[in-house]
Structure formats: structure tokens, C-alpha cells
VEXPA-480102 format. One record per residue (C-alpha): residue number from 1; x, y, z. Coordinates in steps of 0.1 Angstrom, whole numbers, always signed. Layout:
BEGIN
<NUM; <X; Y; Z>>
...
***
This chain:
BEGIN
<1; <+879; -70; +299>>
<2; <+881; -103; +321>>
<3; <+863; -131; +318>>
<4; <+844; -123; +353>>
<5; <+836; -88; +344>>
<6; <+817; -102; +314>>
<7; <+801; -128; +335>>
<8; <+788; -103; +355>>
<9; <+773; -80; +332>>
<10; <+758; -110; +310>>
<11; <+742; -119; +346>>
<12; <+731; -83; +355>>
<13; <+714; -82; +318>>
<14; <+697; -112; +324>>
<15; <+685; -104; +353>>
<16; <+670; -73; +338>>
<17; <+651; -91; +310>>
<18; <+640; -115; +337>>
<19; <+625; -82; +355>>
<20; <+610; -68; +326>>
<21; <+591; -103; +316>>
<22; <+577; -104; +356>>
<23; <+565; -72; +352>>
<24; <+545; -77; +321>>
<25; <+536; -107; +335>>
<26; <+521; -92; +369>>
<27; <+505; -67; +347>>
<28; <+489; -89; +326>>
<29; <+479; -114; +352>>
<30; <+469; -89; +383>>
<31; <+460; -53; +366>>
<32; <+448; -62; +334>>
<33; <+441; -98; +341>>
<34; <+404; -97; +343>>
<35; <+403; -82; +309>>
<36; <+423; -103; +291>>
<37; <+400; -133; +307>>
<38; <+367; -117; +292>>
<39; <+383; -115; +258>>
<40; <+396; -149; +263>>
<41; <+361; -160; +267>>
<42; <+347; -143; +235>>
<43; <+372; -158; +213>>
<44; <+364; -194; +227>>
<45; <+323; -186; +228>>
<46; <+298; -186; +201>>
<47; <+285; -154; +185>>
<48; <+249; -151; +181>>
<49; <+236; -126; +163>>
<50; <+201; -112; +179>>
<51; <+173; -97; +161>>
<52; <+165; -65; +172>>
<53; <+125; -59; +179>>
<54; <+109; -45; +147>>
<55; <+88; -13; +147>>
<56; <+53; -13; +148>>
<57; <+27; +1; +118>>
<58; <+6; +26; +131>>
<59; <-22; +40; +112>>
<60; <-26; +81; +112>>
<61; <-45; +78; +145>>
<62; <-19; +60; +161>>
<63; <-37; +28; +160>>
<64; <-16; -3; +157>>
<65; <-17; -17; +122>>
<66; <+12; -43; +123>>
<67; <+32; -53; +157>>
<68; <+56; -80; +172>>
<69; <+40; -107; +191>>
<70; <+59; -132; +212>>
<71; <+40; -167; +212>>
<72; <+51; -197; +230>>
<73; <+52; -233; +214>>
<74; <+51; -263; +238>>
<75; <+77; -290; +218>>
<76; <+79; -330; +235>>
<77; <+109; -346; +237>>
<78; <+112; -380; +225>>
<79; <+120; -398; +249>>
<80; <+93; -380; +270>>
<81; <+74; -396; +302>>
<82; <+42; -408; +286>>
<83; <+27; -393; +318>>
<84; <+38; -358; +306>>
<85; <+21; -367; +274>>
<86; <-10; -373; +291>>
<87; <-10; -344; +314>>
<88; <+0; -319; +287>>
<89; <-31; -333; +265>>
<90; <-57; -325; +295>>
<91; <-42; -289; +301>>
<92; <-46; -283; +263>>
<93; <-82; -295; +267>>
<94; <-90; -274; +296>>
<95; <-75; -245; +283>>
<96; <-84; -245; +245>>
<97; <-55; -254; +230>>
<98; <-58; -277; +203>>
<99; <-36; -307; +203>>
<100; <-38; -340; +185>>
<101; <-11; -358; +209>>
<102; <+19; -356; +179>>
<103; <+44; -328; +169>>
<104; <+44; -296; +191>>
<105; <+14; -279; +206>>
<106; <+12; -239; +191>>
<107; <-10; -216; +200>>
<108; <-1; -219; +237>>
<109; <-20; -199; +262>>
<110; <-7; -174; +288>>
<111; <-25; -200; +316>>
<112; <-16; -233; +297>>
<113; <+21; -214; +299>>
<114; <+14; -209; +334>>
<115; <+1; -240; +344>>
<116; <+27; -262; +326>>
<117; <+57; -247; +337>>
<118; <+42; -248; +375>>
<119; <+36; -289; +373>>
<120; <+74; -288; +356>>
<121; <+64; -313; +332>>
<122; <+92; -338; +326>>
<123; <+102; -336; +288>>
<124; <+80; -310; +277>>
<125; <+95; -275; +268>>
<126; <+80; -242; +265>>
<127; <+100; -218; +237>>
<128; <+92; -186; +232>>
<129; <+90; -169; +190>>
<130; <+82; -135; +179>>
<131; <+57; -134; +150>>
<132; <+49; -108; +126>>
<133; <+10; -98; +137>>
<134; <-9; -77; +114>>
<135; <-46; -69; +114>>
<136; <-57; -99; +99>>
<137; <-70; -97; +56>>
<138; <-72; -57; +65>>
<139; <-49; -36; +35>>
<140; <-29; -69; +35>>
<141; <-17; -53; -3>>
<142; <-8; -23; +15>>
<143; <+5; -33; +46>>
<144; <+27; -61; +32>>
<145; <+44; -89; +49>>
<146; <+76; -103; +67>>
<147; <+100; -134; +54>>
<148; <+132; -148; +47>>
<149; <+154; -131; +27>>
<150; <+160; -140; -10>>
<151; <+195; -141; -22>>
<152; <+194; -109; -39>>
<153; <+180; -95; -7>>
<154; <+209; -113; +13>>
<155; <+236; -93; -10>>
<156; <+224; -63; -3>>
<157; <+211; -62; +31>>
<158; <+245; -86; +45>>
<159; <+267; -50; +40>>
<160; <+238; -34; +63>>
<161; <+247; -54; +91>>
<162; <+219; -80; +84>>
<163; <+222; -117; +96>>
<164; <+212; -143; +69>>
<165; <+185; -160; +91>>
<166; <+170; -127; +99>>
<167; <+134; -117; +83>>
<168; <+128; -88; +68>>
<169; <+98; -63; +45>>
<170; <+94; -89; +15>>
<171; <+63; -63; +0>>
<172; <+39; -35; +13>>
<173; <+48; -9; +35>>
<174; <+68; -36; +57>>
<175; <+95; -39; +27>>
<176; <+86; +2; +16>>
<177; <+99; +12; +52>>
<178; <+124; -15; +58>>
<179; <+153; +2; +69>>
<180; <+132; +24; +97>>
<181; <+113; -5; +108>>
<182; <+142; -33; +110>>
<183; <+163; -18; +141>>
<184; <+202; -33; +144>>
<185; <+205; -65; +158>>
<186; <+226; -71; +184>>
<187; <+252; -102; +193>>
<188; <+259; -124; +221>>
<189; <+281; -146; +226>>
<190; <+276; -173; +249>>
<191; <+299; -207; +260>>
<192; <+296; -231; +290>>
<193; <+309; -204; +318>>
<194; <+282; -181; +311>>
<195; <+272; -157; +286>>
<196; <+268; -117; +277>>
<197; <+265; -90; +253>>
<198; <+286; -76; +230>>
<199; <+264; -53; +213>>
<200; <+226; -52; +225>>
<201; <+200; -50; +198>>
<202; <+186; -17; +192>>
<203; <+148; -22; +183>>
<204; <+131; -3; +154>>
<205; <+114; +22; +149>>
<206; <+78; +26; +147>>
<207; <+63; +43; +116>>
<208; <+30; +60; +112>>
<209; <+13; +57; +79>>
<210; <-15; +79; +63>>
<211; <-41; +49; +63>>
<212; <-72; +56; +90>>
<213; <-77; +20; +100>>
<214; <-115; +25; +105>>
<215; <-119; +38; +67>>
<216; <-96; +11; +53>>
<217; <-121; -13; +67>>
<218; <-151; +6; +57>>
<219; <-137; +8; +20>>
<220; <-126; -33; +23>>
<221; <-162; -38; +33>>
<222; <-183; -16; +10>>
<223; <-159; -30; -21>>
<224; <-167; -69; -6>>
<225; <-206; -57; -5>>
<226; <-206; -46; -42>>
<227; <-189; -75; -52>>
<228; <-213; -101; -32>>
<229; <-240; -85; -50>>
<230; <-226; -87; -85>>
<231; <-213; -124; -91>>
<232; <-201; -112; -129>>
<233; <-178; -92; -113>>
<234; <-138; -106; -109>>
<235; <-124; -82; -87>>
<236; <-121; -43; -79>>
<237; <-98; -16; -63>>
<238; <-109; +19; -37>>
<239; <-83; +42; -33>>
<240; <-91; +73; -12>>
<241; <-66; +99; -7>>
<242; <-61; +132; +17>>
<243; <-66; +160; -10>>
<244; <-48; +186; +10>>
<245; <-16; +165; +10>>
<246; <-17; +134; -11>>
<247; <-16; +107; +19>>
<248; <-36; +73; +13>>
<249; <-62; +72; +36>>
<250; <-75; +38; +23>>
<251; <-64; +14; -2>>
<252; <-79; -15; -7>>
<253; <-80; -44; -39>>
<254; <-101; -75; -36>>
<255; <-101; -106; -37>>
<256; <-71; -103; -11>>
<257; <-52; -124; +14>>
<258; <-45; -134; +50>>
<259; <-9; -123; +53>>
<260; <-7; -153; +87>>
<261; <-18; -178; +62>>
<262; <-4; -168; +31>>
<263; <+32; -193; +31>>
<264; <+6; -221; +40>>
<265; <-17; -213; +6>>
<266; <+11; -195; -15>>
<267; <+5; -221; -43>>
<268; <-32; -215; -44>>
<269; <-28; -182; -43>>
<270; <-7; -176; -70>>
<271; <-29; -196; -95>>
<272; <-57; -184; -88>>
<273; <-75; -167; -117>>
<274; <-90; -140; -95>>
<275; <-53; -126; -91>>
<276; <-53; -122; -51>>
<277; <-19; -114; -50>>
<278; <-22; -83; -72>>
<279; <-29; -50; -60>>
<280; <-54; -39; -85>>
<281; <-49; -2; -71>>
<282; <-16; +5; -81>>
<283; <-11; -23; -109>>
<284; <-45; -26; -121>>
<285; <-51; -8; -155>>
<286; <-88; +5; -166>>
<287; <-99; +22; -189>>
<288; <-116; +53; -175>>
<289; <-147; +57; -195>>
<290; <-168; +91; -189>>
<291; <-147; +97; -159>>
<292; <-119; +111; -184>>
<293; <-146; +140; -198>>
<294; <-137; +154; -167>>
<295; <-101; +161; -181>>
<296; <-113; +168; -215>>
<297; <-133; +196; -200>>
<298; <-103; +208; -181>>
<299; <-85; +213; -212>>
<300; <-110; +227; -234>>
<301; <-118; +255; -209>>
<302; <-81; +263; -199>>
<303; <-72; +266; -233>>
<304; <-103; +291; -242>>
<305; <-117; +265; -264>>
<306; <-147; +268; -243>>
<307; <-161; +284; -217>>
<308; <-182; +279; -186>>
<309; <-213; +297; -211>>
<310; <-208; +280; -244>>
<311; <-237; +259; -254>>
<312; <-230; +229; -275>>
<313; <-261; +209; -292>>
<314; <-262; +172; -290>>
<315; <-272; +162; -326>>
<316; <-276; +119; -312>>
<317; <-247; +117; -339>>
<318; <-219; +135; -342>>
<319; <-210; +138; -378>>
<320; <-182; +158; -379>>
<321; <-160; +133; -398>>
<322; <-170; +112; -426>>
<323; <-161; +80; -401>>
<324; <-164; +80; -373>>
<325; <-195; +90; -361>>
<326; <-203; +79; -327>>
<327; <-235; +80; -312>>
<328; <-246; +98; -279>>
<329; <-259; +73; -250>>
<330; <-288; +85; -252>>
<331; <-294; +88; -285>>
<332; <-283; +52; -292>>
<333; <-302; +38; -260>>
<334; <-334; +60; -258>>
<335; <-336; +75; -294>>
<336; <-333; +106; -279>>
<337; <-309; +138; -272>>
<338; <-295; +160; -246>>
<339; <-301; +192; -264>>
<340; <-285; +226; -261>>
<341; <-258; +220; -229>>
<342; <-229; +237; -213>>
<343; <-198; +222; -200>>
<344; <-216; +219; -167>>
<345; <-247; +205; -183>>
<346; <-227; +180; -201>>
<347; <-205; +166; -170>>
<348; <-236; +161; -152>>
<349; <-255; +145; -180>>
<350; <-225; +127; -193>>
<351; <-229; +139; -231>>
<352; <-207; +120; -252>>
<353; <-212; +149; -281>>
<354; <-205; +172; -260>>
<355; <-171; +161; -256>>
<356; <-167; +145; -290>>
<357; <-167; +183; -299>>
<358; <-146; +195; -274>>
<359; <-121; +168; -277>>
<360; <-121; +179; -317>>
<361; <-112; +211; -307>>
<362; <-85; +208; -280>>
<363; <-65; +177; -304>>
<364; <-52; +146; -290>>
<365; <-19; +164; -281>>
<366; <-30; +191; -256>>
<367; <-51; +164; -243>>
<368; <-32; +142; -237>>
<369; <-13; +169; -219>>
<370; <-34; +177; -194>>
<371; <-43; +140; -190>>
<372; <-5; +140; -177>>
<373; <-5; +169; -159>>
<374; <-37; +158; -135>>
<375; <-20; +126; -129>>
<376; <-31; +99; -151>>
<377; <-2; +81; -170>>
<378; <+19; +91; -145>>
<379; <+34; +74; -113>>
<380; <+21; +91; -86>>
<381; <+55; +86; -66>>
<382; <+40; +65; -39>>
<383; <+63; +44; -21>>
<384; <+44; +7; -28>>
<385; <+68; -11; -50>>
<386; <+52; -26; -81>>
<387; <+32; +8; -91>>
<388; <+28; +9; -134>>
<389; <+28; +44; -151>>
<390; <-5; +38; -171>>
<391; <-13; +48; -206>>
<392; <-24; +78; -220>>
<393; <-36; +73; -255>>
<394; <-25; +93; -284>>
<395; <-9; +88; -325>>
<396; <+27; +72; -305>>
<397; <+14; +50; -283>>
<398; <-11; +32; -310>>
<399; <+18; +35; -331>>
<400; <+42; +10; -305>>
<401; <+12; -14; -307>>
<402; <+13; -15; -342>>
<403; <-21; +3; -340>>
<404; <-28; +32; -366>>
<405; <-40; +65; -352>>
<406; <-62; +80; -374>>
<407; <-77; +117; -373>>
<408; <-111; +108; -356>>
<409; <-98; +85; -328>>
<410; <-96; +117; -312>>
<411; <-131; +116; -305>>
<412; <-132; +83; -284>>
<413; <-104; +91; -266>>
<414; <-122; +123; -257>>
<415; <-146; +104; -240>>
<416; <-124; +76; -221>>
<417; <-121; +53; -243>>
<418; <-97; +43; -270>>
<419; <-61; +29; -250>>
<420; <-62; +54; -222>>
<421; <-54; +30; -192>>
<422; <-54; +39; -156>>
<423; <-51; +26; -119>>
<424; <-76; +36; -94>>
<425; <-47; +57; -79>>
<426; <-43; +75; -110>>
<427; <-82; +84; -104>>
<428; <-79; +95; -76>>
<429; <-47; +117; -80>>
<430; <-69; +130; -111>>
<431; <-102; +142; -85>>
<432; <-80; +154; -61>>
<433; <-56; +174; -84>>
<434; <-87; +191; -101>>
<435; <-111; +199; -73>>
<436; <-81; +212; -51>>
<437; <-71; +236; -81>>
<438; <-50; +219; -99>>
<439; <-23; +212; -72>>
<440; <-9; +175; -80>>
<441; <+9; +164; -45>>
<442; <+27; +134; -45>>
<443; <+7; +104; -31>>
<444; <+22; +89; -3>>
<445; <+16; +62; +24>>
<446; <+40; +75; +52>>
<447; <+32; +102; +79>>
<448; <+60; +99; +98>>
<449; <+87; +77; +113>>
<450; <+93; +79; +153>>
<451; <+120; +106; +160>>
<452; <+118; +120; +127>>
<453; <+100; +150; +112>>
<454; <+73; +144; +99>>
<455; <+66; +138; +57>>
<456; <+65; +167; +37>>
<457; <+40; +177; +13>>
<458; <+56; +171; -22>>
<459; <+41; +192; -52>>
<460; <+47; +170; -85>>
<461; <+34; +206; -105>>
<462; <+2; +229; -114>>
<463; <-20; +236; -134>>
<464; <-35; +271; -126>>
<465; <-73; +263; -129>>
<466; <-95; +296; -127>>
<467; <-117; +294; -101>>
<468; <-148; +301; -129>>
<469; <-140; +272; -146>>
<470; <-132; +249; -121>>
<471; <-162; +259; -103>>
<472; <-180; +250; -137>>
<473; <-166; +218; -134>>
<474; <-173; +210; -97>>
<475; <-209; +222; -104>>
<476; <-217; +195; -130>>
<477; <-200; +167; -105>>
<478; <-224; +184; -76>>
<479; <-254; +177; -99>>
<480; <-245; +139; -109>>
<481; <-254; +136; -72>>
<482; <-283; +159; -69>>
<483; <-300; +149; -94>>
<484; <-282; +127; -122>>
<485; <-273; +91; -118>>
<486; <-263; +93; -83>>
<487; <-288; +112; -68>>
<488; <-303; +80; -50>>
<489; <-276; +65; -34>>
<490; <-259; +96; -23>>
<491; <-295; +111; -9>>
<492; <-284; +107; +31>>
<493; <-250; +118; +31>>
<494; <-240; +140; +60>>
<495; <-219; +161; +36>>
<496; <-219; +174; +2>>
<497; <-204; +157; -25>>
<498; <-194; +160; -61>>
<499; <-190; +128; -83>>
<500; <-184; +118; -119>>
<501; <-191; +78; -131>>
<502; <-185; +56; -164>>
<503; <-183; +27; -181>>
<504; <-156; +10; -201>>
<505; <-166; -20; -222>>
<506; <-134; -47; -225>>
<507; <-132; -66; -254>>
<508; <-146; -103; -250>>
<509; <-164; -93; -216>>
<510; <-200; -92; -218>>
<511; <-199; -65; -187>>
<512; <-181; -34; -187>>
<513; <-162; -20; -161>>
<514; <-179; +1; -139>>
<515; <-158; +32; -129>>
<516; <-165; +58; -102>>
<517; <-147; +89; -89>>
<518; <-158; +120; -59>>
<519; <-148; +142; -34>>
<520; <-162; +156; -6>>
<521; <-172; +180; +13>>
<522; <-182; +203; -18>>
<523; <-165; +237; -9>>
<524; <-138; +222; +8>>
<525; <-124; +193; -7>>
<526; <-105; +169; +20>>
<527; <-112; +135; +5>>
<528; <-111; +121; -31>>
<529; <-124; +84; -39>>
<530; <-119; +61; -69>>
<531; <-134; +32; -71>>
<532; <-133; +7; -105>>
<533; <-149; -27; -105>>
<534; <-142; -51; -133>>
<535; <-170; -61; -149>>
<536; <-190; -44; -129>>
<537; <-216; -26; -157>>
<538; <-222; +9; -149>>
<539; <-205; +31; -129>>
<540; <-236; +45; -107>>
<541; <-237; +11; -93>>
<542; <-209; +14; -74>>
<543; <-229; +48; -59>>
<544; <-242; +25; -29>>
<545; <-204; +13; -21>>
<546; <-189; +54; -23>>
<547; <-216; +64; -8>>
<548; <-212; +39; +26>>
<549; <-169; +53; +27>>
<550; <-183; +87; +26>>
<551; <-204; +81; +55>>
<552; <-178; +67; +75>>
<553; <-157; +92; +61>>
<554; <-180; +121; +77>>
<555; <-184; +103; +113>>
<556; <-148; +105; +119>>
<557; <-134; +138; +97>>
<558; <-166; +161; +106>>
<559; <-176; +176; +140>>
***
């Protein structure tokens, strides 16, 4: 082949590579041009990522518990006019605002907003943050709060899709429901030609709890009442739950906090000796004192010990054992005895001999059985993080204190005492469980999340109460506020009630606790109450305080 044949076909393949590269090069410029420009521009701009808008809290009524709140912030520049100074200062003072002339101006109002960015003051900007509003010192335990994450919280959360400076549920129902509430945030990237979306937040989702927002206050205000009026006591819990399916309907554990001011006083708070920051209804642990007869006199009549008709006679002392022998209340306050008395005698009269005999009977084993099986020493499976388990006393138990257990310690713990511990949402599980016929449900705080079904009913077991004996039982609760201890403060209720109260002495306090626990209405139990005041002496003084939730109770539950 010559050398001009090769010339030409060296030429004729250039020319083709020459005509392949303009075409790519019209096709990347002309048809696809515009796209290659936008991605151009998102590799040169910034990414930001943007929070998505968390979900609201909604009580069982649909009221708004917790929400998003945008609020705007007035920051001065340096270098700003002292003329803008000066005017900004007289628009605070004629709207409200408070200012001192330094640092930025929060709080701004929708017409100091208005007014300020109308007179375009020189130096002075208006920025816009969303804040984390929740109903003020209402169920703050419950309800939880919003923060920075920790970094064990930014390990887990970064594989979610999280962004480091994002906040998120630190405690409460805010950090229990985290993952509905949070939403996916979205990113944007933005440079000096202009800016856009890449992804678009998608906001979260709002959840509906089991709280009823006008009971929660009720309950906050009732336990602040009994409190006010007894200065020897340090602090107390209310839990109230839905007997038919286990949902809190209000929680509450004073003294409390103000979520809004809480990074402010954080130090305070957490030495004070009052423990604010702990939620006395799921981490405080009582003794129950006579309210726990009511599960010794569960166990003696389901396991035919007794029954509804035995009679048992308070002797004042019981003498069973050589040691101990424990006195009656009566007998050791009054001289006095309770005579010949049933098991629905005994509840309502709150005969220690009574149960020291049927406690005897049943054995600290099968006791503490059913103590278990009504809920107490048990987590109740709510979703609050921080919940303790409790103790159920018994030979093992003593024994992992280094205690002994010895054969007539049965006979206190019949009766509440010995190291049976308790939160108030343990006593409450307890009333429900029994007067709904043994049913334990699993206590929860959520109803439902938007979009999604809505919370089942969860049954943690049974005990198959006969309706004679539990009507036995219910009977003597009816009569503690009819005409036992209760009788007075429980006079003007709208509904019929049953109720059980006692005392637990602590060692080194001069008060005991004061422990309470009811349900109402009487035939058909909705609502169960427990409410424990430390050092708070006896339990019917907390009638006045159960009595004011049942009323509020009964003006929104009954037509």
C-alpha cells in the first residue's frame, strides 16, 4: 500500500474521531447541557442539611401538649447606626418587649416584627428559630424535653440519617416516641448563583398520647394542694390509669420543672435535695402499707384459704409465734379490737390480725406470687425510660441484703410492710388489675401515631378472680368510703367509688408515708388512682386530693 493511500485513511480516521468528539460535545453542551450545569452547581455549593418540623404531642382529646413554635430574635450589628439603636429601644418599649440596649432583643412580637422590618432599620436583623413549646410545668416528667445530642446519641442516630447539630427526645415521651416525632430532614444546597433543594424535609409525625390534659392538671394541682398543706412532706407521685386498657391518663411527680427553663437552672436542679428531676411515679419506691392487704386478701381467697364468709377474731395481739407478735392498730392505739370480721370487714376496717392470719396461711411464697401477678415488682412495660421493677419481699430478696428471713416476717409483709417496695404505677396497675378481674394490661402512654393504627391493648396475663370474691373485695374498698376513713372527703362525689389507704413508717423519718389507692365508678371500673406522699402520715389524708381528680374525672368521663 502507498504512502498516499495510508495518508488518506489516517486522515479519514481522524476525521471520524474528530466527528465522534463534536458529537459528544453538542450533546453534552446543547441536549444535556442544562443538566450537567445543575450538577455542576451542587458540587461547587454548600450542602445544608434542614431539620424537618417535629410532630406535635397531642393529649387523648387531641389537645396540643407539645408543638413547634417559630420565634423571631432581633440581633444588632456592630457597627450599627446608633439611630437604629435608639429606634429599636422605643419599638421594644411600645410593644412590650424587654430590652436593656445590649446583646439581641428575644421575645419579639408579631407587631414589633412588623413594625421593624417596615421602618428597614439600618443594622438590625430579624431571624427567625423554632423552639420546642410545651405546656409549661404541666407532666414535664412525662412529657420530656428536646436537646442536643450526646455522643452516644450522635453514634446511633448519625446511621438514621441525623445531622450532628440537630435536636432531638433527650427524656419523656419526646425521647420514648423519637423516631415518629423526628420527621427526615431535608438538604439544600446553596452558592452565590442561587440555591435549591435536593431533598425537602419531610416533617414528623404527630402522636397522640393517653394523658387527658385537663386531668393531668387536676392531679398536678390536687398533689401541689396536699403538699402546701403539709410542710413535713418532701415530695409525692398520682398516677391514674384507663382500667379498660392500661393507658396513663395522668401522671404526675412533684416538686417538678419548667422544661423552657430547665438548661438555664440545670445545676440547681440537679442538687436539689427535693429530687425535681426524678419522676417519683415510675422511679419512686414505697412501701405500700395496708394498701398491700388488698393482695393478701386476693391470695388467701383464690387459694380457698378463706372465703368471702370466714370470720376471723382480732385478739389486739396476734400470738401465733412465740416472736413476733404484732399488735393491731387499734389495739395498740385505742386499747381496743375489731372483733369477729370477714375479709370484707377487715379491708374496710384495715385489721392488721386479720391479715397477719391470712398471710400465715397463704406463706410468703404464694404471696409473693400474686403480689407479681397483680403487677407490683413488675415493670409495667410503659414506654418512659428510667422505670425500676420494685421489690417484692420474701426469704431471697432479705437474703441479697444480707438480711435473714425468718418464719414470722411473713406476718409484716402480709400487711405492707417488711421490704415490699413499689412505684405509684405499680399501685395503680395493682387497683386496676384487681377490680377489672384480674386482667393485667400493659400500661402505656401512646394512643396512636398519625397514619398509623392505633395501640393495641397488650394483656401481660390473668388471674381468674371469681366474681364472689372479688366482689368481697370491692365491697370492703366501697365501705372505706362509705363509712371508714374516707367517708368524709369522698361524701360529694358524683360517682361511686371504692378505695383502700395506708401508712408506711421509714426508718429515721418521724412521718410515714401516706399511701392511697381507688377506682371508680363502683360497677364499672374505668379509672384507677394511686397516689403516695412521702412523709405524708396517713393515707386518708390524701382523701381530700383523690377525691378533687375524681371529681374532675366525673365532669369529663360521665354524661
Amino acid at each position: 500500500m502507498g504512502h498516499s493511500v495510508r495518508h488518506v485513511l489516517a486522515a479519514l480516521a481522524f476525521a471520524g474521531v474528530l466527528a465522534f468528539f463534536c458529537v459528544l460535545l453538542v450533546r453534552a453542551q446543547v441536549i444535556q447541557g442544562e443538566g450537567y450545569y445543575e450538577t455542576s452547581l451542587r458540587s461547587k455549593a454548600k450542602v445544608e442539611s434542614v431539620p424537618a418540623a417535629r410532630g406535635k404531642i397531642l393529649d387523648r382529646n387531641g389537645k396540643v401538649l407539645v408543638r413547634d413554635e417559630v420565634r423571631w430574635t432581633a440581633v444588632v450589628a456592630e457597627g450599627a447606626p446608633e439611630e437604629s439603636r435608639v429606634r429599636l429601644a422605643q419599638l421594644c418599649r411600645e410593644e412590650g418587649v424587654r430590652w436593656d440596649g445590649e446583646g439581641a432583643v428575644t421575645g419579639v412580637t408579631a407587631r414589633l416584627l412588623a413594625r421593624g422590618k417596615e421602618e428597614g432599620l439600618e443594622g438590625v436583623t430579624f431571624s427567625p428559630a423554632v423552639e420546642r413549646v410545651g405546656s409549661g410545668a404541666l407532666a414535664p416528667h412525662v412529657l420530656g424535653r428536646v436537646g442536643a445530642m450526646s455522643p452516644e446519641q450522635w453514634e446511633e442516630l448519625k446511621r438514621k440519617g441525623y445531622a450532628m447539630e440537630e435536636t432531638v427526645g433527650k427524656d419523656g415521651a419526646e425521647a420514648a416516641f423519637e423516631e415518629a416525632l423526628h420527621g427526615t430532614p431535608g438538604r439544600r444546597y446553596v452558592e452565590t448563583a442561587g440555591s435549591g433543594w435536593d431533598t425537602e424535609p419531610v416533617a414528623g409525625k404527630n402522636v397522640t398520647l393517653t394523658l387527658d390534659k385537663d386531668l393531668q392538671a387536676a392531679v398536678q394541682d390536687a398533689l401541689q394542694a396536699f403538699l402546701d398543706g403539709h410542710p413535713n412532706a418532701s415530695g409525692g407521685a398520682v398516677v391514674a390509669l384507663d382500667v379498660e386498657d392500661g393507658g396513663v391518663l395522668a401522671m404526675a411527680s412533684l416538686p417538678g420543672y419548667d422544661p423552657e427553663t430547665f438548661s438555664k437552672q440545670y445545676g440547681a436542679l440537679a442538687q436539689d435535695e427535693g429530687h425535681p428531676l426524678m419522676n417519683r411515679a415510675i422511679q419512686g419506691l414505697y412501701a405500700p402499707g395496708s394498701t398491700f392487704k388488698l393482695v393478701t386478701a386476693t391470695a388467701a381467697l383464690e387459694e380457698g384459704v378463706l372465703t368471702p364468709e370466714t370470720k376471723i377474731l382480732d385478739t389486739g395481739r396476734y400470738t401465733y409465734y412465740k416472736s413476733p407478735q404484732p399488735q393491731c392498730w387499734l389495739y395498740r392505739q385505742a386499747g381496743k379490737t375489731h372483733g369477729l370480721e370477714t375479709v370484707t370487714d377487715a379491708i374496710a376496717d384495715s385489721c392488721n390480725i386479720f391479715f397477719f392470719d391470712a398471710g400465715r396461711r397463704v406463706g410468703i411464697e404464694t404471696l409473693g406470687t400474686y403480689a407479681k401477678a397483680l403487677g407490683l415488682g413488675e415493670k409495667t412495660g410503659i414506654e418512659l425510660a428510667g422505670e425500676q421493677s420494685g421489690v417484692v419481699a420474701g426469704p431471697a430478696y432479705t437474703a441479697s441484703v444480707g438480711g435473714t428471713w425468718y418464719e414470722g416476717s411473713v406476718l409484716s409483709a402480709a400487711i405492707g410492710q417488711e421490704n415490699h417496695r413499689f412505684t405509684p404505677v405499680q399501685l395503680a396497675h395493682m387497683t386496676a388489675t384487681l377490680v377489672s378481674g384480674g386482667e393485667r394490661r400493659q400500661v402505656h402512654l401512646l394512643k396512636q401515631v398519625a397514619g398509623e393504627e392505633a395501640k393495641e391493648v397488650v394483656s401481660l396475663g390473668k388471674i381468674a378472680l371469681s366474681e364472689k370474691n372479688l366482689t368481697a373485695i370491692k365491697e370492703g374498698m366501697r365501705r372505706v368510703v362509705r363509712s371508714g376513713s374516707l367517708a368524709e372527703a369522698f361524701r360529694d362525689l358524683p360517682v361511686t367509688a371504692g378505695a383502700k389507704t395506708g401508712s408506711a413508717q421509714v426508718a429515721g423519718e418521724e412521718e410515714s408515708n401516706a399511701v392511697l389507692v381507688c377506682f371508680a365508678p363502683y360497677d364499672a371500673p374505668k379509672i384507677a388512682l394511686a397516689l403516695v406522699a412521702e412523709q405524708g402520715g396517713s393515707g386518708a389524708a390524701l382523701g381530700d386530693a383523690a377525691a378533687a381528680i375524681l371529681n374532675t374525672w366525673a365532669a369529663g368521663n360521665l354524661s
